[in-house]
N, CA, C and O atoms as a MOPAC input file, in Angstrom:
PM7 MOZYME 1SCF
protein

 N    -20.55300 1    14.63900 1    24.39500 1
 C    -20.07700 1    14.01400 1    23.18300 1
 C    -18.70700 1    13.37200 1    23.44500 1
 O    -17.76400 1    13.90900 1    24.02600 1
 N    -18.75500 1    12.01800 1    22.87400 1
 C    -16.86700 1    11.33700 1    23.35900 1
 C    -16.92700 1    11.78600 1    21.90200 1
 O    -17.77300 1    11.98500 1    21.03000 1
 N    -15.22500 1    11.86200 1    22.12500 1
 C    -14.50200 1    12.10200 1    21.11300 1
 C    -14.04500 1    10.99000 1    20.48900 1
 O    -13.64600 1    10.00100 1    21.10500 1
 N    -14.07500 1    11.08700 1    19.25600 1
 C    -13.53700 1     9.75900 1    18.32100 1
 C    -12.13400 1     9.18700 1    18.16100 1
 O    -11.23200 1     9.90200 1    17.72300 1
 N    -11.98500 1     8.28900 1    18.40400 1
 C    -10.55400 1     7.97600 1    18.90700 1
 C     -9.92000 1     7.56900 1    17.21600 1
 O    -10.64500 1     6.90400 1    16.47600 1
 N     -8.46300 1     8.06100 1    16.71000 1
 C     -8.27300 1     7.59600 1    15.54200 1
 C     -7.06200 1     6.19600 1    15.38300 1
 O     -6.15700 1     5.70900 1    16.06200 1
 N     -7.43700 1     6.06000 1    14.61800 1
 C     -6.74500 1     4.57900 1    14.15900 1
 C     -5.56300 1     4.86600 1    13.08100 1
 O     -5.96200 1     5.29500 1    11.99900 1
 N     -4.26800 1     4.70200 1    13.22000 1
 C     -3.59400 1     4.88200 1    12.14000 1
 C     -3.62800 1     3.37600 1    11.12000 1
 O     -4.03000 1     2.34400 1    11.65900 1
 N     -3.15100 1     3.34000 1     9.53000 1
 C     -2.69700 1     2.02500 1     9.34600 1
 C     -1.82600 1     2.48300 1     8.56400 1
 O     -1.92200 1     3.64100 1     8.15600 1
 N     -0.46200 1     1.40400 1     8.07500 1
 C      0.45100 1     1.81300 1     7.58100 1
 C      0.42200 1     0.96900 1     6.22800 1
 O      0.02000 1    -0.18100 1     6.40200 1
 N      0.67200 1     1.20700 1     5.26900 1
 C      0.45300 1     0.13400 1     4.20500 1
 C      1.26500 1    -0.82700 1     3.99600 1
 O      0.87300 1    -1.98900 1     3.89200 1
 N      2.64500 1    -0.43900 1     3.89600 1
 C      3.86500 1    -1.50000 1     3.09900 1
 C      3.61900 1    -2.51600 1     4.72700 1
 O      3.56200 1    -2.13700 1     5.89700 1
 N      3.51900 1    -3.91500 1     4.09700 1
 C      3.15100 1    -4.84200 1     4.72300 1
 C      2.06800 1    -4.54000 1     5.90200 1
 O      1.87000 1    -5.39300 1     6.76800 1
 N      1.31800 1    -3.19600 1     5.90700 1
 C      0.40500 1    -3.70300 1     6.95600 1
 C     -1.37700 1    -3.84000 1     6.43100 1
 O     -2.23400 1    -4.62500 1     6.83900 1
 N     -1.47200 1    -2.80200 1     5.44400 1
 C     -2.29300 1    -3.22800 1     4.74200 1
 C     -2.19700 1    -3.80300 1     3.02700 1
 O     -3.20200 1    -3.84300 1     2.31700 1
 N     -0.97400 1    -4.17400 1     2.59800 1
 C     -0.18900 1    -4.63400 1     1.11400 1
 C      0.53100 1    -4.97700 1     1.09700 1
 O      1.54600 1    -4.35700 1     1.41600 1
 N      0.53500 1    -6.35700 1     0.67100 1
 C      1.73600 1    -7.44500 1     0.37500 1
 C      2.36000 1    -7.35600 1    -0.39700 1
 O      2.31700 1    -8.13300 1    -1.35000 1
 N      3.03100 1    -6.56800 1    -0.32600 1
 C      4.32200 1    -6.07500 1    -0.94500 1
 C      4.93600 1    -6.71000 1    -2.06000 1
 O      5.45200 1    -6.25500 1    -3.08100 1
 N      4.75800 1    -7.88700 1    -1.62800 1
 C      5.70400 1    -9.39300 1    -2.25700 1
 C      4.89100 1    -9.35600 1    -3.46500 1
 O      5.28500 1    -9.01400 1    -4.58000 1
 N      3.50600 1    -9.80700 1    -3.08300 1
 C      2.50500 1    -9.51800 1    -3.94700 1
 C      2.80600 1    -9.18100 1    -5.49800 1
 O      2.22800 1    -9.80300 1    -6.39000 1
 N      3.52800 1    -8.39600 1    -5.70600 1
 C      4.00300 1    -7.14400 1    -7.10900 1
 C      4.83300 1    -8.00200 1    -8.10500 1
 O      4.68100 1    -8.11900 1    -9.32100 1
 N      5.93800 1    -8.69100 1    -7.10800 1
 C      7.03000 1    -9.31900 1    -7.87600 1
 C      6.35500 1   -10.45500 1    -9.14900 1
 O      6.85700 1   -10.65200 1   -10.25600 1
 N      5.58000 1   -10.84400 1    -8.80900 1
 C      5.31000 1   -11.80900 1    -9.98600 1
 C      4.39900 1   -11.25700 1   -11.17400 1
 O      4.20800 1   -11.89900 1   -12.20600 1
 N      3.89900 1   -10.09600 1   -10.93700 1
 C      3.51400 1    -9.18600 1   -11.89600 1
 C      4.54100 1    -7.92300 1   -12.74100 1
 O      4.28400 1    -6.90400 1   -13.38200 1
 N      5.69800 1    -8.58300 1   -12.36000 1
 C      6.85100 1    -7.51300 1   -13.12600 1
 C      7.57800 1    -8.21500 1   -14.07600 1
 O      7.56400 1    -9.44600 1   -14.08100 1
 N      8.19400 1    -7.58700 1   -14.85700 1
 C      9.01500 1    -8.20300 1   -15.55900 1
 C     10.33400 1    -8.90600 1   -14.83600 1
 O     10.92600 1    -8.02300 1   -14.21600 1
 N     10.84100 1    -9.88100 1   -14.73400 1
 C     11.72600 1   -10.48900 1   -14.43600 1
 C     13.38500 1   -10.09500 1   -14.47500 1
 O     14.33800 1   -10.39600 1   -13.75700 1
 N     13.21500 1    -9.23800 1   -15.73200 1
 C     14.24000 1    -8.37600 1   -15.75700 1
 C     14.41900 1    -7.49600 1   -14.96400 1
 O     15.57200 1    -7.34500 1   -14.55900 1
 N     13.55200 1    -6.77400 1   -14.55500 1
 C     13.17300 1    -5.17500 1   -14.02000 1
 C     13.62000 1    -5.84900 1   -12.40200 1
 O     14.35300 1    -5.26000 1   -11.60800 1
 N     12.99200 1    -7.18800 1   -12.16800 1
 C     12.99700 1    -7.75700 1   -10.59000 1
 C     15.20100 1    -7.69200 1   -10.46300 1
 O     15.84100 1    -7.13800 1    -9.56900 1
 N     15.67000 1    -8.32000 1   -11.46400 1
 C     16.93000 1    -8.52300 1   -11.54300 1
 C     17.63300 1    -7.43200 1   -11.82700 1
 O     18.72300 1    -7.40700 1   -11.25500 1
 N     17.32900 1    -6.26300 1   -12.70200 1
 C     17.89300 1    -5.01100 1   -12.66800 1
 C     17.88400 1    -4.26100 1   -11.01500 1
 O     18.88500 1    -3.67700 1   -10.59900 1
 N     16.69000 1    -4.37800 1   -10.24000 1
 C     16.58200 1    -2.93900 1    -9.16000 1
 C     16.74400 1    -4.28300 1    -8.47900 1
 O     15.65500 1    -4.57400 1    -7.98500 1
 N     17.50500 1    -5.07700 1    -8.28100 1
 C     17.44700 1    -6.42100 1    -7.31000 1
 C     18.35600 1    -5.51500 1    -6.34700 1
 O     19.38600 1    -4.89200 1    -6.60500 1
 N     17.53500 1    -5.66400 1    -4.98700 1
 C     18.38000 1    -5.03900 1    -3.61500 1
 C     17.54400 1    -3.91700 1    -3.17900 1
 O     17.36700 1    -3.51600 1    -2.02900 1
 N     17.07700 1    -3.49000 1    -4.23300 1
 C     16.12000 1    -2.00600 1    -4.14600 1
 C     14.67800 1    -2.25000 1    -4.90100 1
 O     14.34000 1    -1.27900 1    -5.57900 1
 N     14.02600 1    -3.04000 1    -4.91000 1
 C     12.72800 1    -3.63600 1    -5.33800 1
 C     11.55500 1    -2.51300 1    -5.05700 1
 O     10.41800 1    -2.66000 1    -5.50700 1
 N     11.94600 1    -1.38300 1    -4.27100 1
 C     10.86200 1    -0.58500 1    -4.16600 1
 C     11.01300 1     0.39300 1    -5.28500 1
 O      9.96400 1     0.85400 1    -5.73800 1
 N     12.34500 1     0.85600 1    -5.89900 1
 C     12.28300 1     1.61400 1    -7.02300 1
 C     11.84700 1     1.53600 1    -8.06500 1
 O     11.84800 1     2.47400 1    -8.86200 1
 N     11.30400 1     0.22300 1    -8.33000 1
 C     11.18000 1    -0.03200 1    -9.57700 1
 C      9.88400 1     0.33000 1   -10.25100 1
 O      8.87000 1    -0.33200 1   -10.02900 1
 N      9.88600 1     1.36300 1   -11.07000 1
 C      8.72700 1     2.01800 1   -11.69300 1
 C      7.37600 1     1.29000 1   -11.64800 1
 O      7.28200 1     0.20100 1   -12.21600 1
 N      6.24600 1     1.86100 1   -10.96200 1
 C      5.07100 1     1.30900 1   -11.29400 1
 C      4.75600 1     0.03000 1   -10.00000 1
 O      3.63500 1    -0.44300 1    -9.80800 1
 N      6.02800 1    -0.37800 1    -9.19800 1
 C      5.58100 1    -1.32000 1    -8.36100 1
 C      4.48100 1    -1.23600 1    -7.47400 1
 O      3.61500 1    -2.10900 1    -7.41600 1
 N      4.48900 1    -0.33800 1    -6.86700 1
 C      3.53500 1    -0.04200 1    -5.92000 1
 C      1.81400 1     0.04700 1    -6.44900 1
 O      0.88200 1    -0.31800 1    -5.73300 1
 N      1.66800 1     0.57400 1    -7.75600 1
 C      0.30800 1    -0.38200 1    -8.63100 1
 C      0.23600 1    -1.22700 1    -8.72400 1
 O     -0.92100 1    -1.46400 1    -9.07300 1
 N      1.04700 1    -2.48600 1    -8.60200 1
 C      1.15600 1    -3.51200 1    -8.42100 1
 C      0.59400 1    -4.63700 1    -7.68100 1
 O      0.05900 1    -5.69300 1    -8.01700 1
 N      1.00300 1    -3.84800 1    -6.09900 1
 C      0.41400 1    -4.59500 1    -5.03700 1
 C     -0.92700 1    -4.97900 1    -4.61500 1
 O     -1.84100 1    -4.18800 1    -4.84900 1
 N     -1.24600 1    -6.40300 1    -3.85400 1
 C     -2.27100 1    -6.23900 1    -3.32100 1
 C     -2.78800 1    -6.46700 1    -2.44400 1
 O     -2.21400 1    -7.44600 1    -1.96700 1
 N     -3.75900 1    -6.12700 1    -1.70300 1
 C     -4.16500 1    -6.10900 1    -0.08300 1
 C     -3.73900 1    -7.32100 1     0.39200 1
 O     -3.64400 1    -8.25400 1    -0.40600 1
 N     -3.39600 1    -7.51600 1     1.84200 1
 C     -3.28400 1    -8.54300 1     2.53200 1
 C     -4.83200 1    -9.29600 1     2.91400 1
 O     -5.85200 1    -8.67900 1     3.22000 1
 N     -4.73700 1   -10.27100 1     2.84100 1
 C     -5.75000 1   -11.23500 1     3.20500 1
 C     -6.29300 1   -10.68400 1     4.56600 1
 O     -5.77100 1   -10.71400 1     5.68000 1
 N     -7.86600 1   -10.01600 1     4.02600 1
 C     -8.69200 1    -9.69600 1     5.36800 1
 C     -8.37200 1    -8.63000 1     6.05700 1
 O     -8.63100 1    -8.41600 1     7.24200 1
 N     -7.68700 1    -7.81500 1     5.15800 1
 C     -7.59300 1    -5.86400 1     5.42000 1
 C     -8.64800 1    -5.57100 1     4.84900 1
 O     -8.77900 1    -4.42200 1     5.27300 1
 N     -9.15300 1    -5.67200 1     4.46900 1
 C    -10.86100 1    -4.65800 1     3.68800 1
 C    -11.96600 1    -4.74300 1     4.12200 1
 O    -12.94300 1    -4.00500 1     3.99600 1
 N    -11.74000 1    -6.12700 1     4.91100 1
 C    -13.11500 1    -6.49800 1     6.07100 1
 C    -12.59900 1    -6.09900 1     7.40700 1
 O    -13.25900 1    -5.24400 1     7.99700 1
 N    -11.71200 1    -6.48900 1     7.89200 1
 C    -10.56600 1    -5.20000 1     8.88000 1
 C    -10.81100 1    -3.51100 1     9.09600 1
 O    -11.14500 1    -2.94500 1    10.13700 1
 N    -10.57900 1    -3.01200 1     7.98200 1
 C    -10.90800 1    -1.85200 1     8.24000 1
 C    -12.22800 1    -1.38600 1     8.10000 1
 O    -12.70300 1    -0.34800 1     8.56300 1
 N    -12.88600 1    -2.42400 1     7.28100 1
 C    -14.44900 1    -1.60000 1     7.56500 1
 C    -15.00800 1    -1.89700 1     9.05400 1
 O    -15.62500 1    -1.02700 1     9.66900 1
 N    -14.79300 1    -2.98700 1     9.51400 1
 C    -14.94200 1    -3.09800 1    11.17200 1
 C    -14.56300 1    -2.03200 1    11.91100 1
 O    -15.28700 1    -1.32400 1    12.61100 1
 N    -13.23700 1    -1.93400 1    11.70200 1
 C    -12.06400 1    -0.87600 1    12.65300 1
 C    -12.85700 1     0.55400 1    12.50200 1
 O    -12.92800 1     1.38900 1    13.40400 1
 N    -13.68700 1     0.73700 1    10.64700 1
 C    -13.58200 1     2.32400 1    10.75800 1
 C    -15.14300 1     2.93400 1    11.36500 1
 O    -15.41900 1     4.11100 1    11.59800 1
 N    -15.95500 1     1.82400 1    11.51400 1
 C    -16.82900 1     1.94100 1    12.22100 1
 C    -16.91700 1     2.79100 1    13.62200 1
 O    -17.64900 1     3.70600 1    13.99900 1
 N    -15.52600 1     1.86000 1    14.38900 1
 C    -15.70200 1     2.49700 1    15.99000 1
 C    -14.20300 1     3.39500 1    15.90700 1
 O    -13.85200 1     3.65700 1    17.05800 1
 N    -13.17200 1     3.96700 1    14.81900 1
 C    -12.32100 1     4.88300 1    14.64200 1
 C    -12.47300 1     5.60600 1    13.57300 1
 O    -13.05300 1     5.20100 1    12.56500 1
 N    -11.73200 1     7.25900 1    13.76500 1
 C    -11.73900 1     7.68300 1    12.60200 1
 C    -10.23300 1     7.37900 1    11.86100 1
 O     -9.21500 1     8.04300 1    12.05600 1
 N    -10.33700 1     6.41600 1    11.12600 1
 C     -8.98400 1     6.13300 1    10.37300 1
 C     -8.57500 1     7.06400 1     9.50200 1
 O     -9.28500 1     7.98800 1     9.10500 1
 N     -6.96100 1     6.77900 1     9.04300 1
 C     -6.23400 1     7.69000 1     8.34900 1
 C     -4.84300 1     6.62500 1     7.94300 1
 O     -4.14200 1     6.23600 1     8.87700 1
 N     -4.52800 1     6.21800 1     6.58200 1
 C     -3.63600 1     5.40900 1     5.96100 1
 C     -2.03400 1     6.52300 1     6.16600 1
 O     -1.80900 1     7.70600 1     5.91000 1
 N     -1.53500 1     5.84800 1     6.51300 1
 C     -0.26100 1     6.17800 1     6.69700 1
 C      1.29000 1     5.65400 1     5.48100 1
 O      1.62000 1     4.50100 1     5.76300 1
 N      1.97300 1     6.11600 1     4.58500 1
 C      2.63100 1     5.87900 1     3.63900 1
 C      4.15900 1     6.71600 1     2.96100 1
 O      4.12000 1     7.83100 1     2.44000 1
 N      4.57500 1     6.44300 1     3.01300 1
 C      5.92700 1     6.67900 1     2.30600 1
 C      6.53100 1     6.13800 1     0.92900 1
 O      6.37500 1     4.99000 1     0.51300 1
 N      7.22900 1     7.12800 1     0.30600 1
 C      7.75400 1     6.22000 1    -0.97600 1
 C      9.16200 1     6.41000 1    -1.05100 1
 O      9.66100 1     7.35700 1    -0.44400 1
 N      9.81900 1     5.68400 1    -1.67400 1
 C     11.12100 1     5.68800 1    -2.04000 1
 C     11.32300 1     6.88100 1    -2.86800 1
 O     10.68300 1     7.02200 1    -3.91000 1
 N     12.50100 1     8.07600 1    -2.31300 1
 C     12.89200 1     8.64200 1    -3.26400 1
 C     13.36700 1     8.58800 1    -4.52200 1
 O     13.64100 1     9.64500 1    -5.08900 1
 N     13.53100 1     7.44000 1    -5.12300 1
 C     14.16000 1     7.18500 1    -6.20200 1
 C     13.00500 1     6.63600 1    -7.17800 1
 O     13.18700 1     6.51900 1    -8.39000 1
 N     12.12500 1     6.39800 1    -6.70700 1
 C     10.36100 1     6.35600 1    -7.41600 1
 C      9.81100 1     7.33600 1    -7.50500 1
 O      8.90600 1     7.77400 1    -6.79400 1
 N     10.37800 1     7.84700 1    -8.52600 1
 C      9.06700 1     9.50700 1    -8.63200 1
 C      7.69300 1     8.61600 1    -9.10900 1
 O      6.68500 1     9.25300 1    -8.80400 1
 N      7.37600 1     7.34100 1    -9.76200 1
 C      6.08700 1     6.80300 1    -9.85400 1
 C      5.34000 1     6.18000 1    -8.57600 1
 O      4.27900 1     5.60700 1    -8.82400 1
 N      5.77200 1     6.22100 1    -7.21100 1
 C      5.36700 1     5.73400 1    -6.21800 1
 C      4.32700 1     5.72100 1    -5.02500 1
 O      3.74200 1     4.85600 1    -4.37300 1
 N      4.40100 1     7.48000 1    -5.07000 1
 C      3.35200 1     8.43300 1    -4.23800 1
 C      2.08500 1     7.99700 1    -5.19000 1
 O      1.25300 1     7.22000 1    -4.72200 1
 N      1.92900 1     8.55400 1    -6.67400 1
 C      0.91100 1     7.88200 1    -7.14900 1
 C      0.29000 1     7.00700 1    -7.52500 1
 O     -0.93700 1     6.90500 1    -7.55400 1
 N      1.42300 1     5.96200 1    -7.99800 1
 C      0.65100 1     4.76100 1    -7.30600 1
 C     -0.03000 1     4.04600 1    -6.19400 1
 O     -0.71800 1     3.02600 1    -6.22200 1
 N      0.36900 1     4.92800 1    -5.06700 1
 C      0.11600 1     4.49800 1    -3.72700 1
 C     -1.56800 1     5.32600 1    -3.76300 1
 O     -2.61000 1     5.03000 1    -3.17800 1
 N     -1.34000 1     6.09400 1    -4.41900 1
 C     -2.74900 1     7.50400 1    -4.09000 1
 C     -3.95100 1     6.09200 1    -5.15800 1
 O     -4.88100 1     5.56200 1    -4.55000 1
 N     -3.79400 1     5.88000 1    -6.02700 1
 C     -4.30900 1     5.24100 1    -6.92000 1
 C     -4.79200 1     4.23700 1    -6.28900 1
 O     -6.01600 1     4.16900 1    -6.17200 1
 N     -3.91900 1     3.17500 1    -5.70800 1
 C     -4.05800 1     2.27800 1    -5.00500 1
 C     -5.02400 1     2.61200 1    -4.10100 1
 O     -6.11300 1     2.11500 1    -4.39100 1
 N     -5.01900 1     3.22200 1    -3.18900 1
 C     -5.97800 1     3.96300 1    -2.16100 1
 C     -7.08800 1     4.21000 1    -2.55700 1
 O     -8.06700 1     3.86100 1    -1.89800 1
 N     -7.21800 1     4.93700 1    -3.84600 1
 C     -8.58700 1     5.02200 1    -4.08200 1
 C     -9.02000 1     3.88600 1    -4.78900 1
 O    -10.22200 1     3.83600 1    -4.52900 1
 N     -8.72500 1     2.86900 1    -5.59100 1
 C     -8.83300 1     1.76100 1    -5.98300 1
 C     -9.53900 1     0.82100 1    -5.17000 1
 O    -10.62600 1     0.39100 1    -5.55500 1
 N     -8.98200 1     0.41600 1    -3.96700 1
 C     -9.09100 1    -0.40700 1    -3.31000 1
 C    -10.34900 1     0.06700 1    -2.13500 1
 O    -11.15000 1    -0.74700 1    -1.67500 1
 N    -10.33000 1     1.36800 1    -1.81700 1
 C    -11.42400 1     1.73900 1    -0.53500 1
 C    -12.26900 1     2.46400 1    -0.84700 1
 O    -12.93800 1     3.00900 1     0.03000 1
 N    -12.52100 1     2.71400 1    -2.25600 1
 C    -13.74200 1     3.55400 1    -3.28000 1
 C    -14.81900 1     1.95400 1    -3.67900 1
 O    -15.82100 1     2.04500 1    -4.39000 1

């Protein structure tokens, strides 16, 4: 038996365009956390896949066993779950 080789991916810009979010926020909220754009409540529901990550990883998870890799800003207690949400959103 070979062993299955795993694939990491990382999200903020590798599978989610980050940028993506800003035009779905309030304009204020962009100009209030301006400098710190990741704190801002709820961003990370926001985002959305980069062009040709979803056909990407279903290729990739074929011949790896993948595993999403992620971090949030401490100052976003709304971030981890948005990210969890996101995750299941997008690969359910």
């Amino acid at each position: 038996m070979i062993d299955e080789k795993i694939l990491y991916f990382d999200m903020d810009n590798v599978l989610v365009d980050f940028t993506s979010a800003f035009a779905k926020v309030d304009p204020k909220l962009l100009k209030e956390f301006e400098g710190k754009l990741d704190e801002i409540p709820g961003i990370f529901s926001q985002i959305d896949p980069l062009e040709g990550v979803l056909e990407a990883h279903e290729i990739l998870s074929q011949k790896f066993d993948t595993y999403l890799l992620a971090t949030a800003p401490w100052e976003n207690s709304s971030a981890w779950a948005d990210k969890h949400e996101w995750v299941k959103k997008i690969f359910s």
